[in-house]
C-alpha positions as CSV (number, residue, x, y, z in Angstrom):
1,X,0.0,0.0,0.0
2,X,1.4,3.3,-0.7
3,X,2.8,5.0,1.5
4,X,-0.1,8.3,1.2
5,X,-3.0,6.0,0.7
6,X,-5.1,7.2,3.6
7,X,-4.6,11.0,2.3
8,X,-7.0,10.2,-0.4
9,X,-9.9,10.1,2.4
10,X,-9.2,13.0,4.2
11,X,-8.9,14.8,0.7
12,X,-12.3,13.4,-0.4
13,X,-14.2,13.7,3.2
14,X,-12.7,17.9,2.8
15,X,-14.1,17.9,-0.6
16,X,-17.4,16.9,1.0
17,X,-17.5,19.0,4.4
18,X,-15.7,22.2,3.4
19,X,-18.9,23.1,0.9
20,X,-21.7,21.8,3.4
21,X,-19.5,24.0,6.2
22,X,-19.6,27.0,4.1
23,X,-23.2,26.7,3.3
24,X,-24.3,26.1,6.7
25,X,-22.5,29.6,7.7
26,X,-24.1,31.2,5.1
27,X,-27.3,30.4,6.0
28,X,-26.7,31.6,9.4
29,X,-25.3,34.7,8.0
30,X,-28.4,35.0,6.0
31,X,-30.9,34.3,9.0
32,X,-29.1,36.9,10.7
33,X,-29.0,39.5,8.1
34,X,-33.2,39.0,7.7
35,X,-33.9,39.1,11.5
36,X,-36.7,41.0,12.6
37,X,-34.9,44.8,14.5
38,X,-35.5,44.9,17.9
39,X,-35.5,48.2,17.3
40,X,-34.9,51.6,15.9
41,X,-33.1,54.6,16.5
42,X,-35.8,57.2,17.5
43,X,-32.9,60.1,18.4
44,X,-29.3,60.6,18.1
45,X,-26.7,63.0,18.8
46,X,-23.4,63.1,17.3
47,X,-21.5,60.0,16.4
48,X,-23.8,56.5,17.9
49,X,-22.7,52.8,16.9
50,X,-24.0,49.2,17.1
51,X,-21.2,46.6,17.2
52,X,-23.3,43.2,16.3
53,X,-22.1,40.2,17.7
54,X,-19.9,39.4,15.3
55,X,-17.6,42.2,15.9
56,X,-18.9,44.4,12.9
57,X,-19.6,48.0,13.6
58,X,-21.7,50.3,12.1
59,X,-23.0,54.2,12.6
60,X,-26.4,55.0,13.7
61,X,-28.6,57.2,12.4
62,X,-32.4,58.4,12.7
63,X,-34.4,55.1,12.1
64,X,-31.7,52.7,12.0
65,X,-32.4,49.1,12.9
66,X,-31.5,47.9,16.1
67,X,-30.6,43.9,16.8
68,X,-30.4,41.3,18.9
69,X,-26.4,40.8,19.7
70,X,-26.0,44.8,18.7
71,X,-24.0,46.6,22.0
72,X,-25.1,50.2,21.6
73,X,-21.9,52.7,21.8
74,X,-21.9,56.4,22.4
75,X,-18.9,58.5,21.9
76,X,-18.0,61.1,24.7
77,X,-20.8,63.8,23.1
78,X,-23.3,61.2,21.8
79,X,-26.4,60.4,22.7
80,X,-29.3,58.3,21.7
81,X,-32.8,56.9,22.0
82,X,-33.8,53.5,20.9
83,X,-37.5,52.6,20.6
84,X,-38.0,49.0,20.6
85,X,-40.8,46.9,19.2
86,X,-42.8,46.6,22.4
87,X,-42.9,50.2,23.2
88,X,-39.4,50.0,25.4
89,X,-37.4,53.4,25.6
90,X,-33.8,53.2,26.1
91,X,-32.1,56.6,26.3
92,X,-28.3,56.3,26.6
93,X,-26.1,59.7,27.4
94,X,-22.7,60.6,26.5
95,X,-19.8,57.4,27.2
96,X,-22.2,54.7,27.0
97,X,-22.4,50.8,26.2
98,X,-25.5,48.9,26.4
99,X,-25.7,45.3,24.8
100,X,-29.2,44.1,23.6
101,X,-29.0,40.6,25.0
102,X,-32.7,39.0,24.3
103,X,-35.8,41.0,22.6
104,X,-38.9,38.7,21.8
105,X,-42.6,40.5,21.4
106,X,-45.1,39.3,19.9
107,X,-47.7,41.4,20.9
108,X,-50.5,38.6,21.6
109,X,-49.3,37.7,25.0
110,X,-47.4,38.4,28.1
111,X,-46.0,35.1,28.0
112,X,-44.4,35.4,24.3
113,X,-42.6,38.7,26.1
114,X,-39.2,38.8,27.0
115,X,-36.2,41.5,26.9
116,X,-32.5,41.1,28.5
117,X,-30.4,44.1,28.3
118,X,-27.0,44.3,29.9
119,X,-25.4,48.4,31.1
120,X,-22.4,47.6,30.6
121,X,-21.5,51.9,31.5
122,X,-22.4,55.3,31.4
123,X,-25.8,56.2,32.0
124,X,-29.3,54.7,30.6
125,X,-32.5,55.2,31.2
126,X,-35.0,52.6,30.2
127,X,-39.3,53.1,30.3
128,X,-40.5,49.9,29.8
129,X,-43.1,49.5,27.4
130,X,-46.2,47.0,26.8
């Protein structure tokens, strides 16, 4: 038997997981990118952004979405409100980090309901909606 013989099966079983792998990601990737907001942005000041769980960052503005995973960052003058699907108002001042843990509402019943937020600092002010 040759000497690379068993080579030939980790080749092939690559050749079989790396495309399956890759999909899978993408649909994940996908799923994510069509998620239902958790929010918007109702009011900003100055420079606002949501780094989404995956480490990606992005500037707010006026009636941007809002997600699950997204940690909401102020810069030393921003501020912002963010009105979530439930009626929830979460007004962060100037130096702030607030991670949007959990959101679920679907607006039938108290028991679909549920909301996990984590102040991470700086100051926030939440009125809790429906």
């Amino acid at each position: 038997m040759p000497r690379f013989a068993g080579h030939g099966l980790v080749f092939l079983a690559m050749l079989c997981v790396v495309p399956l792998l890759a999909l899978c990601l993408t649909d994940a990737a996908q799923a994510a990118k069509d998620a239902e907001p958790a929010g918007v942005v109702s009011a900003i000041e100055e420079t606002v952004q949501a780094i989404a769980a995956d480490g990606a960052s992005r500037d707010l503005a006026l009636e941007s979405p809002v997600f699950v995973g997204d940690a909401i960052v102020t810069s030393p003058t921003g501020a912002a409100r963010i009105s979530l699907q439930d009626g929830t108002v979460l007004t962060l001042q100037a130096e702030s980090r607030l991670e949007i843990k959990d959101f679920a509402y679907k607006g039938q019943s108290p028991d679909a309901m549920r909301m996990a937020v984590s102040f991470v600092s700086g100051i926030c002010r939440l009125l809790s909606g429906q």
